[in-house]
DOROSE-472738 format. One record per residue: chain; x, y, z of N, C-alpha, C in turn; residue in three letters. Coordinates in steps of 0.1 Angstrom, whole numbers, plus 2048, in hexadecimal, padded with zeros to 3 digits. Layout:
# residues N
+------+-----+-----+-----+------+------+------+-----+-----+-----+------+
! unit ! n.X ! n.Y ! n.Z ! ca.X ! ca.Y ! ca.Z ! c.X ! c.Y ! c.Z ! code !
+------+-----+-----+-----+------+------+------+-----+-----+-----+------+
!    A !   X !   Y !   Z !    X !    Y !    Z !   X !   Y !   Z !  ALA !
...
+------+-----+-----+-----+------+------+------+-----+-----+-----+------+
This chain:
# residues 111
+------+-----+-----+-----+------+------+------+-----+-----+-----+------+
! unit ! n.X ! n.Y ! n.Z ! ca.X ! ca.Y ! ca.Z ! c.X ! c.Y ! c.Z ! code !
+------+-----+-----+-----+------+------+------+-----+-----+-----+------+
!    A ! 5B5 ! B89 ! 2EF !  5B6 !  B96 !  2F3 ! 5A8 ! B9D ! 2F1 !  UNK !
!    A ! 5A7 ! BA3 ! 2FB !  596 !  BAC !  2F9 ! 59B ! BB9 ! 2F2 !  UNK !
!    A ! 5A5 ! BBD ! 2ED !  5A7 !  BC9 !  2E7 ! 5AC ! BD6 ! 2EE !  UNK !
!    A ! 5AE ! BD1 ! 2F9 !  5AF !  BDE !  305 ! 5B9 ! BDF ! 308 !  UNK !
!    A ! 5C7 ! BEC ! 30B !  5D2 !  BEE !  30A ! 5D6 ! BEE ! 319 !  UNK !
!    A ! 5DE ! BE8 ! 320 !  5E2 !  BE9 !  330 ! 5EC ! BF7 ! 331 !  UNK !
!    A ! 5E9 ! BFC ! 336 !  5ED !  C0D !  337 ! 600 ! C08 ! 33B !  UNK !
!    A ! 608 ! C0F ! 33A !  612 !  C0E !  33D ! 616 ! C08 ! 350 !  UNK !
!    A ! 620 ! C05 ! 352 !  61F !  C04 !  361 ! 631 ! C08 ! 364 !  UNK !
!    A ! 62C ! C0F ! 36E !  639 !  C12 !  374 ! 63F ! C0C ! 386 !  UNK !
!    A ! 646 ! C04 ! 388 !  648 !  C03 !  393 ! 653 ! C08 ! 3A0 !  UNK !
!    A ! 652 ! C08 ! 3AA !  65B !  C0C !  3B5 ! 65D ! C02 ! 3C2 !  UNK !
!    A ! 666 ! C08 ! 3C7 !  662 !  BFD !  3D4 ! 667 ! C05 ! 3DE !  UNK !
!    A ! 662 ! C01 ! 3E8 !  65D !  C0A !  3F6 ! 66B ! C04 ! 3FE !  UNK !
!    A ! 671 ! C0C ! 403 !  67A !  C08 !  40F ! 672 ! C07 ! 41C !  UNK !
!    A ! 679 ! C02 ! 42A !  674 !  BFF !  435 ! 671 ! C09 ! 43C !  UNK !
!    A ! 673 ! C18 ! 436 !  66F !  C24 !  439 ! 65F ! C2A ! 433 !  UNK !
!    A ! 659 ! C1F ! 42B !  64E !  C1F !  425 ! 652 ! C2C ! 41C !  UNK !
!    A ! 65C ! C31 ! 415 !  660 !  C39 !  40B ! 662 ! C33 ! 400 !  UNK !
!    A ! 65F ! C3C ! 3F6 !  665 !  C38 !  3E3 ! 666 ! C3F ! 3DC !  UNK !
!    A ! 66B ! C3E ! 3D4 !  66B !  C49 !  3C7 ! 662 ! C44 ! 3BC !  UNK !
!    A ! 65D ! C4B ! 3B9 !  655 !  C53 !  3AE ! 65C ! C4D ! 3A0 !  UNK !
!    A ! 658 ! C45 ! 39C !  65E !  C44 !  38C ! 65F ! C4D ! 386 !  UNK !
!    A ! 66C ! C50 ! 37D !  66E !  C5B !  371 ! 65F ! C5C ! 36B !  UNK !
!    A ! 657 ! C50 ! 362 !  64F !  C52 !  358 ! 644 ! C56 ! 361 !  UNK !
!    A ! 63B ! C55 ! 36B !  635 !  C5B !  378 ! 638 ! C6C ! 37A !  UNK !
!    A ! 644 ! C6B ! 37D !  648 !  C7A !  37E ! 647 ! C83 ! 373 !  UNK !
!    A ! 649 ! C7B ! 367 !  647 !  C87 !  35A ! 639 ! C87 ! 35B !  UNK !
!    A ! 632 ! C7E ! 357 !  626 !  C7D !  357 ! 620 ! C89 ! 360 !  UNK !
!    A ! 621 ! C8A ! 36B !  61C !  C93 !  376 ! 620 ! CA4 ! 377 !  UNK !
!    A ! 62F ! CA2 ! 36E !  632 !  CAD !  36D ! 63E ! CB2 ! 37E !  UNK !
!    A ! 63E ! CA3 ! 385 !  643 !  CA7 !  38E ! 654 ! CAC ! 393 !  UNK !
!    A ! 652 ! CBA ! 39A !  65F !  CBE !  3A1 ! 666 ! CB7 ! 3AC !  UNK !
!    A ! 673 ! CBA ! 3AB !  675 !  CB9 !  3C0 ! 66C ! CBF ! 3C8 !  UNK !
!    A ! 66B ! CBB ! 3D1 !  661 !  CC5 !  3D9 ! 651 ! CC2 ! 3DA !  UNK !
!    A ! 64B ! CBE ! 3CC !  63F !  CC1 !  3CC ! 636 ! CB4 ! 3D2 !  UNK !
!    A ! 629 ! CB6 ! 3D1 !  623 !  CB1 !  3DB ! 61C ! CAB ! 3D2 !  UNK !
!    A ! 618 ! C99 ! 3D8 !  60D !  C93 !  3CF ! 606 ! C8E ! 3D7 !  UNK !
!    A ! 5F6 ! C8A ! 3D7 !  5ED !  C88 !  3D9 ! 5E9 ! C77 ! 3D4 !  UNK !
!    A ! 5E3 ! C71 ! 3E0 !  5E0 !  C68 !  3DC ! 5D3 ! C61 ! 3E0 !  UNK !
!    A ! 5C8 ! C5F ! 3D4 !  5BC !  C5E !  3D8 ! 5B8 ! C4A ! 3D5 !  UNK !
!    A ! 5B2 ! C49 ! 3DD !  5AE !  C3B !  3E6 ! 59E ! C39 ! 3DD !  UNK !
!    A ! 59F ! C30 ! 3CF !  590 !  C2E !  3C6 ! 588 ! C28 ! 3D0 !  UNK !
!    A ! 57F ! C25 ! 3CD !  575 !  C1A !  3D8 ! 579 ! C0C ! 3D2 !  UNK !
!    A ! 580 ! C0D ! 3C3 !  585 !  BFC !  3C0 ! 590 ! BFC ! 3C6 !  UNK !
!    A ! 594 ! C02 ! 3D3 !  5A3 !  C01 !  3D8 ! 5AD ! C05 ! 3CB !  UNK !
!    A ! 5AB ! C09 ! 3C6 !  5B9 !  C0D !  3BB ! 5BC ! C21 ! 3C0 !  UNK !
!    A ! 5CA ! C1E ! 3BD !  5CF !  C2C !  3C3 ! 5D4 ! C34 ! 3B6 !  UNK !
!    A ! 5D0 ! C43 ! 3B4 !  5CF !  C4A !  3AF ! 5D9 ! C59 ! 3B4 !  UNK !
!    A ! 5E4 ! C57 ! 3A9 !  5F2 !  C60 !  3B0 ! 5ED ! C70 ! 3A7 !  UNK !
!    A ! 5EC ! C76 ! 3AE !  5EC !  C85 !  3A6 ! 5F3 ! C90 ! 3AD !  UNK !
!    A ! 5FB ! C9C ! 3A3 !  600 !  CA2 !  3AB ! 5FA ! CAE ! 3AF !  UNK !
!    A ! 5FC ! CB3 ! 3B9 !  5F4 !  CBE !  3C5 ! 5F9 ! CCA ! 3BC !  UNK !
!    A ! 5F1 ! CD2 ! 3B8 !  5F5 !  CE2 !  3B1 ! 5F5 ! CEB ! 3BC !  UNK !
!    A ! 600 ! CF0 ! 3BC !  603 !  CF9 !  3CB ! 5F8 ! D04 ! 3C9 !  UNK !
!    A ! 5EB ! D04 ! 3D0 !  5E0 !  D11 !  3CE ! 5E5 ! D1A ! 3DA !  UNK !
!    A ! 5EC ! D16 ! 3E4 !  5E9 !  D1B !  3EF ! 5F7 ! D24 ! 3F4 !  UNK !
!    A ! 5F7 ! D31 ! 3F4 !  605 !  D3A !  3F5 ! 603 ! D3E ! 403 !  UNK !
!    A ! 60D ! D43 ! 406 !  610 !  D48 !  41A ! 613 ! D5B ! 413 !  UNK !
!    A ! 60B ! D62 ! 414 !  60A !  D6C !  40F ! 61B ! D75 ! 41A !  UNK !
!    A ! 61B ! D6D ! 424 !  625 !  D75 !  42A ! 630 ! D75 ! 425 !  UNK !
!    A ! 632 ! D66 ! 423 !  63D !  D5F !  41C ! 643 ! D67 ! 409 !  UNK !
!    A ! 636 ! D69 ! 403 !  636 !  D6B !  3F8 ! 638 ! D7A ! 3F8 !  UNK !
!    A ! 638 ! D83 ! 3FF !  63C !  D8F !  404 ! 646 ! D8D ! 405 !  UNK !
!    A ! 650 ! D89 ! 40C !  65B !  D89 !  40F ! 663 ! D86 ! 408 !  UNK !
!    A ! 65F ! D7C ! 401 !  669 !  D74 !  3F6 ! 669 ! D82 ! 3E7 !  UNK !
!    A ! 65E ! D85 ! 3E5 !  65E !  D90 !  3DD ! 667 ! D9B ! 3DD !  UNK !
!    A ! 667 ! DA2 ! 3ED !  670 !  DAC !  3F4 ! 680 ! DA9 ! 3F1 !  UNK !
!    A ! 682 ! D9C ! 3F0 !  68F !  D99 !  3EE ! 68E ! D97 ! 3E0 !  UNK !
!    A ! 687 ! D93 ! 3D7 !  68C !  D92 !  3CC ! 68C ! DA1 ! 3C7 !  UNK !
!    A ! 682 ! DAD ! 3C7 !  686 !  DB6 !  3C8 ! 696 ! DBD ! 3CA !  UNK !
!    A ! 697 ! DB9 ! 3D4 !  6A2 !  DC0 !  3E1 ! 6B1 ! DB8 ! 3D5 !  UNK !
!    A ! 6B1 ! DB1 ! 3CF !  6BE !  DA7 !  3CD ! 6BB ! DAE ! 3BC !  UNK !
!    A ! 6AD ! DAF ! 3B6 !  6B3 !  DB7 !  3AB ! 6B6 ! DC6 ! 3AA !  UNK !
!    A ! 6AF ! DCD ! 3AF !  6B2 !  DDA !  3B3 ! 6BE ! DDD ! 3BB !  UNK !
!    A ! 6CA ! DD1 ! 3C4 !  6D5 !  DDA !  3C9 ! 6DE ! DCA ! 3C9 !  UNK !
!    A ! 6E0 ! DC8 ! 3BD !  6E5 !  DB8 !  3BB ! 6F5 ! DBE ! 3C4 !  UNK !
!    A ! 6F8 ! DCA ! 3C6 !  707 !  DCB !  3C9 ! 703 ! DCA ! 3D8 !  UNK !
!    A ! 6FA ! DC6 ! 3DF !  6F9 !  DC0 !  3EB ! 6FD ! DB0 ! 3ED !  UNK !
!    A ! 6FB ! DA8 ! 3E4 !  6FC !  D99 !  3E3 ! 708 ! D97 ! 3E6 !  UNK !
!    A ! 70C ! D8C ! 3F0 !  716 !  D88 !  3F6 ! 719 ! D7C ! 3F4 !  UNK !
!    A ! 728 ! D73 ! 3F2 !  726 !  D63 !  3F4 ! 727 ! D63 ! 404 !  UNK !
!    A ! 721 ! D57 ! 40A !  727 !  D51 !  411 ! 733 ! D53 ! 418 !  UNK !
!    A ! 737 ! D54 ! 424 !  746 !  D50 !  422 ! 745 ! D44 ! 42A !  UNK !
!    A ! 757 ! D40 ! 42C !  757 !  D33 !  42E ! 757 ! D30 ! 43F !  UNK !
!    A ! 758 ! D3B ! 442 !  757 !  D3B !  44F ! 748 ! D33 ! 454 !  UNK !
!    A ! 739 ! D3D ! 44C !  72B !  D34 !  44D ! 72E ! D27 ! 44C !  UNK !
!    A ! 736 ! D28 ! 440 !  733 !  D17 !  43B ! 738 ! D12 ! 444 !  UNK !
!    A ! 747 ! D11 ! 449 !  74D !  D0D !  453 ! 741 ! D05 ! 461 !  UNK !
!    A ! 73A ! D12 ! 464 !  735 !  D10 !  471 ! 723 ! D09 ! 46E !  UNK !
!    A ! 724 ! D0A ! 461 !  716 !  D00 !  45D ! 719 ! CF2 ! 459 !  UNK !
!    A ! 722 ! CF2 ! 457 !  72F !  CDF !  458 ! 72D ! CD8 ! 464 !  UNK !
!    A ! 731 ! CE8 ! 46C !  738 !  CE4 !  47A ! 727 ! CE1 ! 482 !  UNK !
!    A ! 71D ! CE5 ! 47D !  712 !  CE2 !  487 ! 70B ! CD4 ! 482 !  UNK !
!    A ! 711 ! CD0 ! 475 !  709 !  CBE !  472 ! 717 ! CB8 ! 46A !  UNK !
!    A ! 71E ! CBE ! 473 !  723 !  CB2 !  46F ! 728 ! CA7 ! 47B !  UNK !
!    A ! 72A ! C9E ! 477 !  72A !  C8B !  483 ! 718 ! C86 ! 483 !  UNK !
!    A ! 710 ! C93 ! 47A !  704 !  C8B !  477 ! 6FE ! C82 ! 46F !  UNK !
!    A ! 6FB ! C79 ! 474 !  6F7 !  C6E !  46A ! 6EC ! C68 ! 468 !  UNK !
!    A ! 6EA ! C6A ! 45B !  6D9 !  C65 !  455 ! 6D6 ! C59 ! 450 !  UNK !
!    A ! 6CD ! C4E ! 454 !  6CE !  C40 !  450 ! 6BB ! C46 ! 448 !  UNK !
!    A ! 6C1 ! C42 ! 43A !  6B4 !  C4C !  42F ! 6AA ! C3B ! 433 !  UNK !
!    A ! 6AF ! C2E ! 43A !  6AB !  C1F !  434 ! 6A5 ! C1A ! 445 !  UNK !
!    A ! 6A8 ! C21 ! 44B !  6A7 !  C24 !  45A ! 695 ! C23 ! 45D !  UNK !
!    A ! 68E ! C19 ! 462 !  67E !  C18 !  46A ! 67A ! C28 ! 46B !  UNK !
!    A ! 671 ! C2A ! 46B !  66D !  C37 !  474 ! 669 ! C33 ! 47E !  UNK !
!    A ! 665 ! C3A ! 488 !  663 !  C3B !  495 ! 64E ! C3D ! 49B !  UNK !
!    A ! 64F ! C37 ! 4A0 !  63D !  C3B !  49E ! 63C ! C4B ! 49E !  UNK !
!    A ! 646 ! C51 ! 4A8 !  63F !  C60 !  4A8 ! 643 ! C66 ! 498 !  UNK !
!    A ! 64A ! C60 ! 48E !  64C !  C66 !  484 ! 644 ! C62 ! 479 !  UNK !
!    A ! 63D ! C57 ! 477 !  631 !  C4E !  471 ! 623 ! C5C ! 46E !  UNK !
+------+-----+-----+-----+------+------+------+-----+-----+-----+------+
């Protein structure tokens, strides 16, 4: 042994959708959410370097808005409504007999 410690390894495997998940010890490591975005940089020894993307970039329209509402929901919370089932009913009724194959090729125009 030259003394040198082999870093931990985590593995996955790619379905035929070229998708995978992210190892638990990866995802702590990174700190990663649902949602968030990682970054993957290409060394000149070919080795790939996973890091996660820190959201810098806000949609100032969007962040207005979302404010307005958070606003709007603590100042008059006796506006907040559920649901009724009637929505739900007719958001059933618009997917449902749809069907998602997650293991399914993509398509070139989706590549």
């Amino acid at each position: 042994m030259n003394g040198t410690l082999t870093p931990p390894c985590s593995e996955s495997t790619l379905t035929q959708r070229y998708q995978t998940t992210i190892p638990a010890p990866v995802r702590k490591a990174l700190n990663l959410s649902k949602n968030d975005k990682i970054c993957y940089t290409i060394e000149p020894d070919h080795r790939v370097v996973i890091s996660r993307v820190e959201n810098t970039e806000s949609d100032p329209v969007l962040d207005n808005f979302l404010n307005f509402l958070a606003k709007d929901m603590k100042d008059n919370p006796e506006h907040i409504q559920a649901i009724s089932s009637d929505v739900v009913k007719r958001a059933q009724s618009l997917v449902g007999g749809v069907e998602i194959d997650l293991d399914a090729p993509l398509g070139d125009e989706d590549e």
